[in-house]
C-alpha positions in Angstrom: 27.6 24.2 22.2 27.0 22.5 18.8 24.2 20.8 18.3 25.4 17.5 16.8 22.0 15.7 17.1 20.6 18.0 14.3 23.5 16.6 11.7 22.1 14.9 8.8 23.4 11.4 8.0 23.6 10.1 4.6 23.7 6.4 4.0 25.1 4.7 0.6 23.0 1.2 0.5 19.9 0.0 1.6 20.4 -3.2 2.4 19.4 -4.7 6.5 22.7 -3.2 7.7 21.4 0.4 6.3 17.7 -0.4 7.9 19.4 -1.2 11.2 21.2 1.9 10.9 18.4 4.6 10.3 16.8 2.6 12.9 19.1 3.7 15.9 19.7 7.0 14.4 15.6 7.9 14.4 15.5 6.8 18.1 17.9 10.0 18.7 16.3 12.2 16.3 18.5 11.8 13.7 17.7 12.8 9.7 18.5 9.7 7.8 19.0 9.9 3.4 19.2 6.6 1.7 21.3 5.9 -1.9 20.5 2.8 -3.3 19.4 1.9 -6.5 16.5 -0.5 -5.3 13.4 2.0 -4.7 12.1 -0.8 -2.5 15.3 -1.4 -0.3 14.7 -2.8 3.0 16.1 0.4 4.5 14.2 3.1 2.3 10.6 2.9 4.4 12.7 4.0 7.3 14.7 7.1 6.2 13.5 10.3 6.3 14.2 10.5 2.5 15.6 8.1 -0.2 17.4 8.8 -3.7 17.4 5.9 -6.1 20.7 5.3 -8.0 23.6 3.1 -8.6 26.4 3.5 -6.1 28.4 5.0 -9.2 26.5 7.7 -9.7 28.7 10.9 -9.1 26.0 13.1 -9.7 22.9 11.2 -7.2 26.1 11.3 -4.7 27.0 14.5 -4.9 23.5 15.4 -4.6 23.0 13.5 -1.4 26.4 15.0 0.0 25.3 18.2 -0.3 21.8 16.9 1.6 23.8 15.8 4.6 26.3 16.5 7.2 28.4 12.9 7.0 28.6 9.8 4.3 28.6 6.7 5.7 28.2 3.1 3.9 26.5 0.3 4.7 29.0 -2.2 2.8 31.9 -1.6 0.7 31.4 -2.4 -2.9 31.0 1.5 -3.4 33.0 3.1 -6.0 35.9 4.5 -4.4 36.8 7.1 -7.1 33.6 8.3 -6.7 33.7 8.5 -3.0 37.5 10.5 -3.8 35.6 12.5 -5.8 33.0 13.8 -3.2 36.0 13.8 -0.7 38.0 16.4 -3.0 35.1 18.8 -2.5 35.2 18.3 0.9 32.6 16.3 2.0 33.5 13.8 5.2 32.6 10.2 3.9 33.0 7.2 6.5 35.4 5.1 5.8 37.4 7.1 4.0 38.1 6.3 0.1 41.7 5.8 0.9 40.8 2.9 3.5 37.7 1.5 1.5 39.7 0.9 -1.7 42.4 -1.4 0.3 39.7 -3.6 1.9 37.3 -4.0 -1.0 40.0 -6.1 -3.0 40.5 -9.2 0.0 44.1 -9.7 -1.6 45.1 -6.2 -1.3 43.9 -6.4 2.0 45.5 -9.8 2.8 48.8 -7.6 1.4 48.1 -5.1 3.7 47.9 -6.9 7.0 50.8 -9.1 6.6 53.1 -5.8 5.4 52.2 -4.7 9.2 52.4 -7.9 10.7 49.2 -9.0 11.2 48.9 -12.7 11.6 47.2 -14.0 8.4 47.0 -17.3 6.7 49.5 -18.5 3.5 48.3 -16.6 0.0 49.1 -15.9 -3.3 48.1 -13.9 -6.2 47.7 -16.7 -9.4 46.0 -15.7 -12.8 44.4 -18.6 -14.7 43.9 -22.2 -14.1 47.7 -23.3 -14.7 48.5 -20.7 -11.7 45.9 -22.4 -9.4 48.2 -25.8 -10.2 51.3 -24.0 -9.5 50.0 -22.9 -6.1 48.8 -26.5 -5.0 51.9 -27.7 -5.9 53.2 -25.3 -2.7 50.2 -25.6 -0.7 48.6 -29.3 -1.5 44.9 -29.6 -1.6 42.6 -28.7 -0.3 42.9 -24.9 -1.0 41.0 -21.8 -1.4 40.2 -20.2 -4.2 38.7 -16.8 -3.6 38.1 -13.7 -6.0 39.4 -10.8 -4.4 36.5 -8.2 -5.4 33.2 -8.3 -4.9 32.3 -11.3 -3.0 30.0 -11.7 -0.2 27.9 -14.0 1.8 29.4 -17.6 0.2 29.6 -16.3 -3.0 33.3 -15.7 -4.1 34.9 -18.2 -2.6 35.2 -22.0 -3.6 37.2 -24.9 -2.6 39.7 -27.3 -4.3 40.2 -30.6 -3.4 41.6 -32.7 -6.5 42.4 -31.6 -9.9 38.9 -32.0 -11.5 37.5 -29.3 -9.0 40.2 -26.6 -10.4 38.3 -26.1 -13.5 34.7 -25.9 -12.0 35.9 -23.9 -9.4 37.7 -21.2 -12.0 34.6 -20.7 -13.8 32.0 -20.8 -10.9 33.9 -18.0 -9.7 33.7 -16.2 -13.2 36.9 -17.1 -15.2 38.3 -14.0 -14.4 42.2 -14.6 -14.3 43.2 -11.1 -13.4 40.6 -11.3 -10.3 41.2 -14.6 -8.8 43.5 -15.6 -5.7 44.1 -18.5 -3.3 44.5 -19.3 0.2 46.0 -22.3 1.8 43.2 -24.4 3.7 43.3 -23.8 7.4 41.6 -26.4 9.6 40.4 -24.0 12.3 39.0 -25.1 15.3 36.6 -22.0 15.6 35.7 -18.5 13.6 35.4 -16.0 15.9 34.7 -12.4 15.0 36.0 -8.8 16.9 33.7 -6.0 16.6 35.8 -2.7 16.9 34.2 0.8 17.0 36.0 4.2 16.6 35.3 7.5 17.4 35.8 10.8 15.8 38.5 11.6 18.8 40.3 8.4 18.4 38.6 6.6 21.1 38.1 3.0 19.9 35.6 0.4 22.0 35.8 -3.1 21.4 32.4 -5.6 21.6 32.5 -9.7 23.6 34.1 -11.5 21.1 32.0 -13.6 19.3 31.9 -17.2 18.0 30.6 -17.9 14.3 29.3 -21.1 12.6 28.7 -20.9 9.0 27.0 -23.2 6.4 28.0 -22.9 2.5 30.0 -20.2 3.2 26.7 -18.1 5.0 27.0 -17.4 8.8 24.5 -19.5 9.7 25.3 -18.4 13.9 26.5 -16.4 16.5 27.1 -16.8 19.8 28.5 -14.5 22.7 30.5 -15.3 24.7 32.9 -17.4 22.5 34.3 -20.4 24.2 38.1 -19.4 23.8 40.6 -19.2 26.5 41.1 -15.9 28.5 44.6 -16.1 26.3 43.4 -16.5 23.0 40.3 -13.7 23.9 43.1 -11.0 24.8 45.0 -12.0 22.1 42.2 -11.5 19.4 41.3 -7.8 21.0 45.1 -7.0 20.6 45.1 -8.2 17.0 41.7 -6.2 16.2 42.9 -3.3 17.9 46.0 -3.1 16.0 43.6 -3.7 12.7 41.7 -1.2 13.6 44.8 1.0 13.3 45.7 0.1 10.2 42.1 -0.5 8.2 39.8 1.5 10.3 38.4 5.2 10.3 35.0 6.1 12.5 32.6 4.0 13.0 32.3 0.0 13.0 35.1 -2.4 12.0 34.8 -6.0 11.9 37.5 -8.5 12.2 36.9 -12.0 11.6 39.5 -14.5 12.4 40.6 -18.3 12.3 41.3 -19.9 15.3 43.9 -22.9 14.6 44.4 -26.3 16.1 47.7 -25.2 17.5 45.3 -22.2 19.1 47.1 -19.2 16.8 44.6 -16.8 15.7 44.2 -15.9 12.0 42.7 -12.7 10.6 40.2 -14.1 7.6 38.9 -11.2 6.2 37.8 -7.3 7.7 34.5 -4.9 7.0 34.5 -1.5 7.7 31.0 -1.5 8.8 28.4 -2.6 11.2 28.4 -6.6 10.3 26.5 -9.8 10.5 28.2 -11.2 13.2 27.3 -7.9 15.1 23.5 -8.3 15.1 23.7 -10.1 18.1 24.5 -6.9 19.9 20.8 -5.7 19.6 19.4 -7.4 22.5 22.5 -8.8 23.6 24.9 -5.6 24.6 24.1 -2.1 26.3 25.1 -0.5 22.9 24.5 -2.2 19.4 26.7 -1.4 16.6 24.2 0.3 15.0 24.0 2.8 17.5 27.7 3.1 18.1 28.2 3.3 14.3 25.3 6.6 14.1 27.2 7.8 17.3 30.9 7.6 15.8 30.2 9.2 12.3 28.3 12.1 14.1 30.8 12.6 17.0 28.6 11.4 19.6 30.7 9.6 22.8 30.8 5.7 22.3 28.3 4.0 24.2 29.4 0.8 26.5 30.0 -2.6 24.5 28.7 -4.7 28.1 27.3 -8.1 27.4 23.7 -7.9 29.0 23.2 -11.7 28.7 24.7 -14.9 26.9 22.8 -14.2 23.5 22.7 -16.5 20.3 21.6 -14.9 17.3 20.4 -17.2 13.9 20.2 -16.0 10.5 16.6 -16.5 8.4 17.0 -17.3 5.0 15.1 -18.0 2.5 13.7 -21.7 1.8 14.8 -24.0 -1.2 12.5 -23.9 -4.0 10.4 -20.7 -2.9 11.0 -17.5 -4.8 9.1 -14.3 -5.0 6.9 -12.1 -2.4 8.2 -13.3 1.0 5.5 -14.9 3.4 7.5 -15.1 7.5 5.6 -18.6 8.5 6.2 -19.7 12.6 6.1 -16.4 13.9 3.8 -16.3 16.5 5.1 -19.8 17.7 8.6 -18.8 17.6 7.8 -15.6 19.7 6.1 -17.9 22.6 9.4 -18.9 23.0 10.7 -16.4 25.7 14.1 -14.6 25.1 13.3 -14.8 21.7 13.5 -11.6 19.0 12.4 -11.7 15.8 14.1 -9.6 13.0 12.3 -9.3 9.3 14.7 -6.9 6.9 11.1 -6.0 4.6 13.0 -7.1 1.1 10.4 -7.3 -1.7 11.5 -10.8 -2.7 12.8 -14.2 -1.4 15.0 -16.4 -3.1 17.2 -19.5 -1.9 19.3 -18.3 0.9 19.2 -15.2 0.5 19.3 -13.2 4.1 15.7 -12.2 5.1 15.6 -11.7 8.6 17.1 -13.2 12.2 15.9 -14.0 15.6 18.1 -13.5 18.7 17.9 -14.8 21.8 19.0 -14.2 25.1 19.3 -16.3 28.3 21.4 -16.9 31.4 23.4 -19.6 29.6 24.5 -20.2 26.2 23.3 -23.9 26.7 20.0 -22.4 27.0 19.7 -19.5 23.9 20.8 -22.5 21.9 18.3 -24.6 23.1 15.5 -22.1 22.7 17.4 -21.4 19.4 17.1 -24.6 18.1 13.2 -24.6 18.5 12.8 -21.1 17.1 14.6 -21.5 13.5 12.9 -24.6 13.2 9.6 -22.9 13.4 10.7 -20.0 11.2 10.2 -20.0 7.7 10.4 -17.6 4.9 8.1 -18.9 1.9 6.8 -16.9 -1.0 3.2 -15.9 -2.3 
């Protein structure tokens, strides 16, 4: 019998997600190489080995390649022809270039879903600030206007809500007319998010749904179970499912999606990775992503997605008006708060809301993790020297 425990994983970034993921994969044993260009990354004291370079580099990623048994990323802003290039010579890379390159651009993506009929929210492609005005006269205001590459935790995406925000919100976004798309405003009830993981054999486990609050475009929260109808929850693991056919590969897909007024569901936007709104499953599920991402990508069986208890997890970020060496402030009082589970990601520097850590917290009722929630992000700070 193959051995698959003594595969070597290589991971490209090392961010938090890439920490969490040599995490699970050293409680089973498992080699772990690191790519990222940052020879502090929060990630890189962790993994048996680390190569520093840009996620570009066809030469640092062939080198790992040849290092390891199976690619895997930790986000997708990877360059896809390089990825092709490593996958001509025959090395396995999870997700696959192919997939990758579709959901990397968010309006090839949004193209994508709707050409396969998955429920999505009114778009168009515009270039330049006399497009946005064409598109609000079909829309109205308020709407969306969102570059379609590279954009991530709140940056990317601005809103419109009368004429003098059009300019402002063309050039906060870079002034890029060939990059820039828009969405019609949705007044959602609730963001809820499908965590989807597949194996190498096709087998495909879905995690509780969970229910997202965010704040300037950051998740800000998390909480399992989400307070949807039976209805609406089998609906959104049929939608993610079918997602998961189209976009996914091995490993962790996330699918986050819009729940209306009129209680349709939405898809917003999908990662082919272990994801924010995931962390929860640490503490809160009998498998976390992490782990079932490390299993997948290896060929390991799936482990169970079971909620253990209600959980709510919070993100940390960094305080207004601190920047530099990160001090965690309110540790030891926020840990005297039982259920509670603090999460520091080890970057080198803070800035204003940047991602730094999380806590989770479990407890028989949601009422209560919130509640203990509530006291323990309060006491939490991330400050700098």
């Amino acid at each position: 019998m193959h051995d698959i425990i003594s595969k070597k994983v290589g991971i490209i970034g090392g961010g938090q997600l890439g920490k969490m993921l040599v995490s699970e994969a050293a409680k089973m044993g498992i080699y772990t190489i690191v790519l990222d260009p940052d020879k502090d990354s929060a990630a890189a004291c962790l993994a048996n080995k680390k190569i520093i370079a840009s996620f570009d580099n066809r030469a640092a990623l062939l080198k790992l390649a040849k290092e390891v048994d199976v690619l895997t990323c930790e986000f997708e802003h990877i360059s896809t022809e390089a990825l092709k290039y490593l996958e001509s010579k025959g090395f396995t890379v999870y997700p696959p270039a192919e997939k990758l390159e579709i959901v990397q651009n968010k309006f090839n993506q949004k193209v994508e879903l709707k050409k396969h009929g998955i429920p999505v929210g009114d778009f168009l492609k515009v270039h330049g600030i006399e497009g946005i005005k064409d598109a609000i006269k079909i829309f109205n205001y308020p709407i969306m206007l969102k570059t379609s590459i590279g954009a991530y935790d709140g940056k990317g995406n601005s809103i419109i809500r009368c004429e003098e925000d059009i300019e402002k919100a063309f050039m906060e976004l870079g002034g890029n007319a060939d990059s820039i798309y828009v969405e019609k405003f949705i007044p959602f009830v609730k963001e809820i998010s499908v965590l989807c993981c597949g194996g190498i054999n096709d087998e495909v486990v879905v995690y509780p749904i969970a229910e997202n609050i965010h704040k300037d475009s950051i998740l800000y929260e998390t909480s399992v179970p989400a307070m949807i109808s039976d209805a609406q929850r089998n609906n959104a693991i049929e939608i993610a499912r079918k997602v998961y056919r189209i976009l996914g590969s091995v490993g962790m897909l996330c699918v986050e999606m819009f729940l209306t007024r009129s209680g349709d569901l939405l898809v917003n936007e999908v990662a082919p990775r272990p994801h924010n709104s995931g962390h929860y499953t640490i503490e809160g599920c009998i498998t976390s992503q992490f782990e079932n991402h490390i299993r997948a990508v290896i060929g390991l069986p799936l482990g169970k997605t079971n909620l253990i208890m209600p959980t709510v997890m919070r993100n940390i970020l960094g305080e207004d008006g601190f920047k530099g060496t990160p001090v965690t402030m309110g540790a030891y009082e926020a840990l005297a708060i039982g259920g509670v589970r603090l999460h520091i990601y080890g970057k080198k520097e803070t800035k204003p809301k940047r991602k730094m850590g999380h806590i989770t917290i479990t407890a028989s009722t949601l009422d209560k993790a919130r509640e203990k929630a509530d006291k323990a992000h309060k006491i939490i700070k991330i400050i700098s020297k």
